[in-house]
N, C-alpha and C positions, 0 to 999 in steps of 0.2 A: 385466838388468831390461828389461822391458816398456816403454816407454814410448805412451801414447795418444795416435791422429793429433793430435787439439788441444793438450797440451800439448806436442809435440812439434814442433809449427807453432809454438806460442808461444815454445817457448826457442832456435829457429832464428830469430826475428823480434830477440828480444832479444842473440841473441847477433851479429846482424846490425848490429844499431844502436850495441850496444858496442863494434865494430871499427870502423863508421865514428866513433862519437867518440874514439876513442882513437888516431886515425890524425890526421895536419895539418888543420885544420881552419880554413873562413873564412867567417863568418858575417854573413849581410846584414838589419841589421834600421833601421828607424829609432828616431833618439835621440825622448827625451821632447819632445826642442824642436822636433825634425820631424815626428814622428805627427800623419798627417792624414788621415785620412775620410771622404769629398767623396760625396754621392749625388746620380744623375740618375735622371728618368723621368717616365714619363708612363702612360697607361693600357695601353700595349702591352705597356713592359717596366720593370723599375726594375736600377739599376745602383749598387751600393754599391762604391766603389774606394779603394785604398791606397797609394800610390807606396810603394815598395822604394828606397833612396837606393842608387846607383851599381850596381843591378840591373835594373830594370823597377817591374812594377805587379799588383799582386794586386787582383782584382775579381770579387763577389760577381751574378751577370746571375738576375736570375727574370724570365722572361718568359710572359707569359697564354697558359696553356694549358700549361706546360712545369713539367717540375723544375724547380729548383735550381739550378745550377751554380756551380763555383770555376772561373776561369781564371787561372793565374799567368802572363804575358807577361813574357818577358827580354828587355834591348834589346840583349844581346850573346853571347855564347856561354860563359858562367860556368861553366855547366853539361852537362857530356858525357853522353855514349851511356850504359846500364845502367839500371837501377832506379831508382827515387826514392820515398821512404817520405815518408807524411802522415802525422805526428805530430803530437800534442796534448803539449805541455811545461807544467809550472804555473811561474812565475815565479820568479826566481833566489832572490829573500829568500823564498818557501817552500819548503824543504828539505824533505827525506825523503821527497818524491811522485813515482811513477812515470812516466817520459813513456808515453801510449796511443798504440800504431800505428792507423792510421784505415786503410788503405789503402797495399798496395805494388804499384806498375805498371811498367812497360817504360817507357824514356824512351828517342828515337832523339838527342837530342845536336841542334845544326846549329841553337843559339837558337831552338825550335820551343815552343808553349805546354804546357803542364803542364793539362789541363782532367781535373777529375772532377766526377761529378754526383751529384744524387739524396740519399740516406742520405749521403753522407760531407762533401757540401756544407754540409747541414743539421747536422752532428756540429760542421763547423768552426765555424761561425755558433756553434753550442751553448756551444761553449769556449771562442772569444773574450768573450762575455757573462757566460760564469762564473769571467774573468779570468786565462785559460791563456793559450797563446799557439802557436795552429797554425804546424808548423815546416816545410817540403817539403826532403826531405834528398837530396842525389845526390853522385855524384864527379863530381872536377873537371873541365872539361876539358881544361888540360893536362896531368896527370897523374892516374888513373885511381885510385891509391893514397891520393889525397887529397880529402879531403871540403869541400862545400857545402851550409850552410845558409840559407834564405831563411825569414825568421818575421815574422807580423804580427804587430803590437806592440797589444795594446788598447789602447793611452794614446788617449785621447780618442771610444773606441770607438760605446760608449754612446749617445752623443745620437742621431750618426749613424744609429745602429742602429735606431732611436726611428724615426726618419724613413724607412728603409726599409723596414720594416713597415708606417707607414703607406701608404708606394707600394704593397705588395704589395697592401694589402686594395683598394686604389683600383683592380687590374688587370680587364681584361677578362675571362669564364670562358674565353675561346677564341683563339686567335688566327686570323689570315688563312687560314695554311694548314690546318687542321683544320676551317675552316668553309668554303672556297671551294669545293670539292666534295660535295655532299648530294645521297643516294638517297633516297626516301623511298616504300617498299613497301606495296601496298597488296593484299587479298585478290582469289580470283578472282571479277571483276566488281565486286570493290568500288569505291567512291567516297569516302567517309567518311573525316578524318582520324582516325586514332587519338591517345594521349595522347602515345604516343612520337613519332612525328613530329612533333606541336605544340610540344612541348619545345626539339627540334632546328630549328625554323623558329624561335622565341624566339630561340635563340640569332643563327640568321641576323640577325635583326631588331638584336640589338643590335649586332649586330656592325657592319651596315651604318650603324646611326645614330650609332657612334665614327667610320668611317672615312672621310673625306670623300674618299677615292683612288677608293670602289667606281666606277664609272661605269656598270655593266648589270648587271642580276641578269636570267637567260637561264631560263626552268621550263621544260622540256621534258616533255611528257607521255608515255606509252609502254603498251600494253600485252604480251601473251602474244598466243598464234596461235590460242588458242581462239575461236571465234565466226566472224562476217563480218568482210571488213576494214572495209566499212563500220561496220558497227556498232562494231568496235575503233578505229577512227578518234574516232569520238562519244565514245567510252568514255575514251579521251587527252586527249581536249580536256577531259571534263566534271572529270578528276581535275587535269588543269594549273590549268584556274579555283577548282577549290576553293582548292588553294597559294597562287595569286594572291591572292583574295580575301583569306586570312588574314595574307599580308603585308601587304598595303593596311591592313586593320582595326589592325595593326600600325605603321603608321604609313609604310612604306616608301612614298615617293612614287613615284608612278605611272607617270610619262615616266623612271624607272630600270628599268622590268619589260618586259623580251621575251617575253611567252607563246606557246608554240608545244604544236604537237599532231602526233602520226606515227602514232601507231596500232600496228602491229606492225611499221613500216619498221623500225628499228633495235634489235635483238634483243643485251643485253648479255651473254646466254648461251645456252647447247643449251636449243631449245624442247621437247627431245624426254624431258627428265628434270622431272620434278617442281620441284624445285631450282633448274633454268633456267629456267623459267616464270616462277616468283616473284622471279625477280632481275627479269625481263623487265615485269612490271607494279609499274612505278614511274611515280616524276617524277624529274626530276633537275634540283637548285637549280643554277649555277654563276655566280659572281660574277667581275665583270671588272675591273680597276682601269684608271684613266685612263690611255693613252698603247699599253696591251694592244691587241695583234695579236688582234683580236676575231677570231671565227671565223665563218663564211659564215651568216646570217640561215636560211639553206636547210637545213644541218643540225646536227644537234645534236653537241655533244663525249659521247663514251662513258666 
């Protein structure tokens, strides 16, 4: 008989999961009286966690700008080298329901964390809420034959849950690193901002007026090799003040802004292709946080 790659995947998954529970098994969950919940955050990140009793700690990190993620931390080495399967269990008093594999990955063993993101974080989050009870399965680490379970327990889930979502909506669109480096490309000889780059300065703007770490936001203006230098000189400067300007109007106080202007000194690509012209006629936003190895007033970061 034929069997098709998927279900073929699926009853090597099942049949994977039926030897681990059919083998020694020890299972780390907290009791109803210990289930606890505990959320941090702020606008950067929000952090939903779970202590594991005589394991570690399961915690749920979204931070602005990013996926999802689960990270399980062990405070001791429970769990050995091999595989370890994310499983969705429904709870013991509902019989006859399948447990769902979420996820099976490499695990090196040596108390190291368990992290997945994205779609499988969000599945976990999904199942605790509809009362299941996400399981991360591996072998042991003293013997390889024998099985560990680690499961969060929904008891008390809910509220918490409640609350991290509110953190979530409360986060930033962006965080540090995705907003501290901005190009912002302009036609040849153009000036004008476009809508796209007004978007991406917004975002600068808010960013800097969450973070009171920024200390310098640095615009460096730039063009291509076409023209005089003089004239491409003028032409850097007039496109750095427009940037300026719209951060200002934005609210960005003024003794945080270094405007500078090169012209075609500093080329971020071959002037000699189409393609590296237009990388070459920009600005570039760069933000510095307090205590930062600022870089020489004289020239710009590429």
């Amino acid at each position: 008989m034929i069997v098709k790659p998927l279900l073929k995947t699926a009853l090597l998954l099942s049949s994977c999961i039926f030897a681990m529970q059919s083998s020694a098994l020890t299972r780390y969950e907290s009791t109803i009286e210990e289930s606890k919940w505990s959320l941090s955050g702020d606008i950067f990140a929000c952090t939903l966690e779970h202590p594991i009793p005589h394991f570690g700690v399961g915690e749920f990190i979204k931070e602005a700008g990013e996926p999802m993620k689960f990270v399980l931390q062990p405070h001791n080495e429970k769990m050995g080298p091999g595989q370890v399967y994310i499983i969705s269990q429904a709870p013991s008093w509902v019989p006859g329901i399948s447990p769902e594999t979420l996820e099976v990955m490499p695990y090196p063993g040596y108390g190291l964390t368990v992290e997945v993101g994205g779609q499988v974080a969000e599945q976990m989050l999904t199942s605790l809420d509809r009362g299941r009870h996400p399981v991360v399965t591996g072998s042991a680490w003293e013997n390889g034959r024998e099985s560990v379970e680690v499961a969060l327990s929904n008891i008390n889930f809910n509220p918490a849950y409640d609350e991290f979502r509110r953190c979530m909506a409360s986060l930033l669109p962006v965080n540090f690193d995705q907003i501290a480096r901005t190009a912002a490309l302009f036609p040849s000889n153009g000036t004008e901002l476009t809508e796209r780059i007004k978007r991406r300065l917004d975002l600068v703007a808010i960013y800097v007026a969450a973070d009171p770490t920024i200390e310098y936001i640095y615009i460096d203006g730039h063009t291509d090799v076409v023209g005089s230098r003089r004239d491409n000189r003028e032409l850097s400067k007039t496109r750095a003040e427009k940037v300026t300007a719209y951060l200002l109007q934005k609210g960005i106080p003024p003794e945080k802004i270094v405007s500078r202007y090169h012209g075609e000194r500093y080329p971020a690509a071959d002037n000699r292709t189409n393609d590296g012209r237009e990388r070459n006629r920009r600005v570039t936003i760069r933000l510095e946080r307090t205590n930062n190895n600022a870089q020489s007033l004289s020239e710009p970061s590429q």
